[in-house]
OpenMM code with the backbone's topology and positions (N, CA, C; nanometers):
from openmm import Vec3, app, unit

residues = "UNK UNK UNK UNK UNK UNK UNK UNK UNK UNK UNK UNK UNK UNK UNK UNK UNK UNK UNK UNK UNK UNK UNK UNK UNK UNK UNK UNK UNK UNK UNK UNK UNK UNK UNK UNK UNK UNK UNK UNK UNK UNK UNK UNK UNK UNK UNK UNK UNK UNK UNK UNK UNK UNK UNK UNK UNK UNK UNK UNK UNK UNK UNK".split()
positions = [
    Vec3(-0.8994, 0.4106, 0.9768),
    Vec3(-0.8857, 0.4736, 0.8485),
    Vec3(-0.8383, 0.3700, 0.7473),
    Vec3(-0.9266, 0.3373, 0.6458),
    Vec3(-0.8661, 0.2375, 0.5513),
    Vec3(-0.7703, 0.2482, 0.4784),
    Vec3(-0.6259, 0.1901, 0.3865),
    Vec3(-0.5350, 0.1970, 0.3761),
    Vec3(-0.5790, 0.1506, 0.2174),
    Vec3(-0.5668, 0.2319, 0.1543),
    Vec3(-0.5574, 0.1610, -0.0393),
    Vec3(-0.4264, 0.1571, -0.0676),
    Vec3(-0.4812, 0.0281, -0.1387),
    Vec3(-0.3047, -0.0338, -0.1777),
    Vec3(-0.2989, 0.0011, -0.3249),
    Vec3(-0.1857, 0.0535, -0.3855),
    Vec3(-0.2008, 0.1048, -0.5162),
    Vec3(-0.1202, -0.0485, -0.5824),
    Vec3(-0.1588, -0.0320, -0.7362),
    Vec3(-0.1449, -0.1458, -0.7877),
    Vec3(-0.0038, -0.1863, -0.7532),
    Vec3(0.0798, -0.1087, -0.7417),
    Vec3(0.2409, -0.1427, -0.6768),
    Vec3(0.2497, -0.2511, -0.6004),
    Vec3(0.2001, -0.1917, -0.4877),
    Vec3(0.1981, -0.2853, -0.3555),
    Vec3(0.1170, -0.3936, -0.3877),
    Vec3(0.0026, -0.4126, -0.4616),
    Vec3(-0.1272, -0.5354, -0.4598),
    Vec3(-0.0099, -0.6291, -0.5199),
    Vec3(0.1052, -0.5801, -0.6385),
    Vec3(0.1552, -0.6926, -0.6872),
    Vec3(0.3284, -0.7472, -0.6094),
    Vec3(0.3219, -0.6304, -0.4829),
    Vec3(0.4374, -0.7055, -0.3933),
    Vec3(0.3710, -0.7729, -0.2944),
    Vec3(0.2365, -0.7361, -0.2586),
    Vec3(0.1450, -0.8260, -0.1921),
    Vec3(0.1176, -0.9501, -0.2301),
    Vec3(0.1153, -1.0116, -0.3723),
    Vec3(0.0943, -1.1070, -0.4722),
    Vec3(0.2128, -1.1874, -0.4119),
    Vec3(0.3471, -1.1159, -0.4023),
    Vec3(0.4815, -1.2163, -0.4284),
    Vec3(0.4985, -1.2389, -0.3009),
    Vec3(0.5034, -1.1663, -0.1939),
    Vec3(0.5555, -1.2041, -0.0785),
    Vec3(0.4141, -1.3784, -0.0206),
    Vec3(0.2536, -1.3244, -0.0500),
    Vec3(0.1809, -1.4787, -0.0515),
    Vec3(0.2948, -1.5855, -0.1061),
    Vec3(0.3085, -1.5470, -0.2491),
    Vec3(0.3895, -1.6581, -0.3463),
    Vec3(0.4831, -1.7114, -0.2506),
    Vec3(0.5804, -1.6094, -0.1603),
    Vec3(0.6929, -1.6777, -0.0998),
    Vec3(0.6640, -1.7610, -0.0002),
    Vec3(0.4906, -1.7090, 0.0782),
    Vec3(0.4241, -1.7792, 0.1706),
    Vec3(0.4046, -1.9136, 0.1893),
    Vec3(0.3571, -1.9031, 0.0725),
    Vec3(0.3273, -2.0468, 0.0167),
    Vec3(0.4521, -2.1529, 0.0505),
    Vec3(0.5492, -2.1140, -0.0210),
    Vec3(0.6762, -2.1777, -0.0267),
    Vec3(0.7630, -2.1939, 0.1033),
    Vec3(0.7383, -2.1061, 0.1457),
    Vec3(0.8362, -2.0843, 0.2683),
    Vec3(0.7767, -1.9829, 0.3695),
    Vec3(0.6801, -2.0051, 0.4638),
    Vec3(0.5636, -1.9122, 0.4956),
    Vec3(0.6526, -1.8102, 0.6047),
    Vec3(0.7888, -1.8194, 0.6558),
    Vec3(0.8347, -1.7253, 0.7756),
    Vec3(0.8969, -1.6155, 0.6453),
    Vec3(0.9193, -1.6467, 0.5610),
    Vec3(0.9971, -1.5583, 0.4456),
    Vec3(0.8957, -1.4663, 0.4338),
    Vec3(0.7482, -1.5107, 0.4132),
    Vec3(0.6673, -1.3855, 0.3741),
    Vec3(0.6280, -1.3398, 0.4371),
    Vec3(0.6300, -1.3777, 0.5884),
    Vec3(0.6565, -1.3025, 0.6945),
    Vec3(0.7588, -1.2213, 0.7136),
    Vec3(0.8694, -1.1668, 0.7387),
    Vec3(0.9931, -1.1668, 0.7433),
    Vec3(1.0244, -1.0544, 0.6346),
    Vec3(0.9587, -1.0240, 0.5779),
    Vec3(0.9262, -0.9495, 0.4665),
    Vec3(0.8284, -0.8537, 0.4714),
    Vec3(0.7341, -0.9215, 0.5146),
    Vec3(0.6421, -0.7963, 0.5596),
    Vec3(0.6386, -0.7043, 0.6646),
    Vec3(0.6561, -0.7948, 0.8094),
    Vec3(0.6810, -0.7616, 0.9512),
    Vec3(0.8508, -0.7502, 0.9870),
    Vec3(0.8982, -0.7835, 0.9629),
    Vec3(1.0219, -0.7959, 0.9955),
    Vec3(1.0742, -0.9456, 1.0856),
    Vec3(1.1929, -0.9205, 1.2090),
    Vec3(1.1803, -1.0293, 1.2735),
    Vec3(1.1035, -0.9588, 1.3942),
    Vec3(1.0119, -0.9480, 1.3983),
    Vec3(0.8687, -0.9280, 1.5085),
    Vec3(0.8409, -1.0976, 1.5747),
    Vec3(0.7648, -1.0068, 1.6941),
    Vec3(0.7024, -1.1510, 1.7157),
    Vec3(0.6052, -1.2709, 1.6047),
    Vec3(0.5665, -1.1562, 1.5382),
    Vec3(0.4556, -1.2413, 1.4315),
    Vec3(0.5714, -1.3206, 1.3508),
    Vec3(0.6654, -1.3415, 1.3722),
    Vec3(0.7902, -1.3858, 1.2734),
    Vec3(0.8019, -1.5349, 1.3347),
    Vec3(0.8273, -1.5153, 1.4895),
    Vec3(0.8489, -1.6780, 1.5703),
    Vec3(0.7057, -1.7366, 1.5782),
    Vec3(0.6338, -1.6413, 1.6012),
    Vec3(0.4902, -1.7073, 1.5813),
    Vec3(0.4892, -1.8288, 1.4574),
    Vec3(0.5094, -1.7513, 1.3210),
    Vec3(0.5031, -1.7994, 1.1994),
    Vec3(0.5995, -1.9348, 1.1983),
    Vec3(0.7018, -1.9171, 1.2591),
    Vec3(0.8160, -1.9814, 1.2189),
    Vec3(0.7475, -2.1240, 1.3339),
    Vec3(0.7223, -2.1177, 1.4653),
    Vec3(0.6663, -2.1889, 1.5278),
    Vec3(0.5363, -2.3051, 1.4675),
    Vec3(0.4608, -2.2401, 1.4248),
    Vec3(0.3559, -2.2841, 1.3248),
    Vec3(0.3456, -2.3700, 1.2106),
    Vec3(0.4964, -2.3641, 1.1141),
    Vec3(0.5219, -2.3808, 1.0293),
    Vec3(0.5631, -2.4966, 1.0857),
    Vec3(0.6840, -2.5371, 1.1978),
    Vec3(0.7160, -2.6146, 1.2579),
    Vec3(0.6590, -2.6888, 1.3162),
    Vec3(0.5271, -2.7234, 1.3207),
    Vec3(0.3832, -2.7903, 1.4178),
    Vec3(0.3354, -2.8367, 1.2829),
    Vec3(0.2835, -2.7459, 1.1966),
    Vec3(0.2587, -2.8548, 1.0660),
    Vec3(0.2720, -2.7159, 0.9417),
    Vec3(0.2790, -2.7194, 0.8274),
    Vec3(0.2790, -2.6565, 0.7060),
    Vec3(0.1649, -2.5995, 0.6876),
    Vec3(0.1336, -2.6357, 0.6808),
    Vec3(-0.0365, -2.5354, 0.6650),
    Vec3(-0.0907, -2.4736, 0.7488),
    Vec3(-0.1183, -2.4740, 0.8910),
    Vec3(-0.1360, -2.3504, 0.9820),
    Vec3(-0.0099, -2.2236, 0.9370),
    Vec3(0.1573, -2.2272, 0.8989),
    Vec3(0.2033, -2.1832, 0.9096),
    Vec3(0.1868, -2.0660, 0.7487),
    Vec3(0.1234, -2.1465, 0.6613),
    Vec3(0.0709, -2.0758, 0.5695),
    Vec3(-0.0508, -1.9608, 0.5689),
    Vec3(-0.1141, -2.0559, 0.6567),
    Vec3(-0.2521, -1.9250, 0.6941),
    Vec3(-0.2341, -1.8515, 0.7611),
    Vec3(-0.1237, -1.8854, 0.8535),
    Vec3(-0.0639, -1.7422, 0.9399),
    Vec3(0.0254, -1.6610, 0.8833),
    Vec3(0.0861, -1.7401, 0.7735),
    Vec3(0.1966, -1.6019, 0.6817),
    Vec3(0.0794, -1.5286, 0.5665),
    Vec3(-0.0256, -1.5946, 0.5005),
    Vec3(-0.1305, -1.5241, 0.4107),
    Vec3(-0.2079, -1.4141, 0.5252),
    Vec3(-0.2711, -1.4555, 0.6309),
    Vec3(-0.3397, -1.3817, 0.7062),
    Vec3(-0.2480, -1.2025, 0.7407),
    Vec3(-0.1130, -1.2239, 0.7674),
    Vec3(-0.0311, -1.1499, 0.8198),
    Vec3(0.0062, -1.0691, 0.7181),
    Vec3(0.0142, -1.1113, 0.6417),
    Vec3(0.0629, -1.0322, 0.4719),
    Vec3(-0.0808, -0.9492, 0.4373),
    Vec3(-0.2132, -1.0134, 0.4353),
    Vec3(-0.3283, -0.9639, 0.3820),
    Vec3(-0.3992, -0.8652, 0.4974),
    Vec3(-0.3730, -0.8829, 0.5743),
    Vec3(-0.4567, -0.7805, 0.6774),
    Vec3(-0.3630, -0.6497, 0.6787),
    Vec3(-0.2458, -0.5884, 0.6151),
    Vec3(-0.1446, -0.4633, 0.6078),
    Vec3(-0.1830, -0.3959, 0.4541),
] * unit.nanometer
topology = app.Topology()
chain = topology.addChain("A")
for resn in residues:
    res = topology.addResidue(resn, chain)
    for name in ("N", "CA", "C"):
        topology.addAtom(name, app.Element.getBySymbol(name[0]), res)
């Protein structure tokens, strides 16, 4: 069942990317909580910066 995001959420969806960007377990951490997708992220980030970004954008955009 598809999930519409009302303009609310599209623009907390906007900020938590923004924090992604910056600090990619934050916009994790935010969305998911501390879940596994959290050490995942945080792991990732720690291996190099940019996988850890596409895994905090991916994780934020697929909810």
């Amino acid at each position: 069942m598809p999930h519409d995001k009302t303009p609310d959420s599209a623009g907390g969806d906007l900020l938590r990317i923004l924090l992604a960007i910056l600090l990619p377990p934050l916009g994790v951490v935010l969305e998911v909580g501390l879940t596994k997708h959290f050490w995942i992220n945080v792991i990732l980030t720690l291996l190099g910066y940019i996988p850890g970004i596409v895994h905090a954008v991916y994780i934020i955009a697929r909810r």
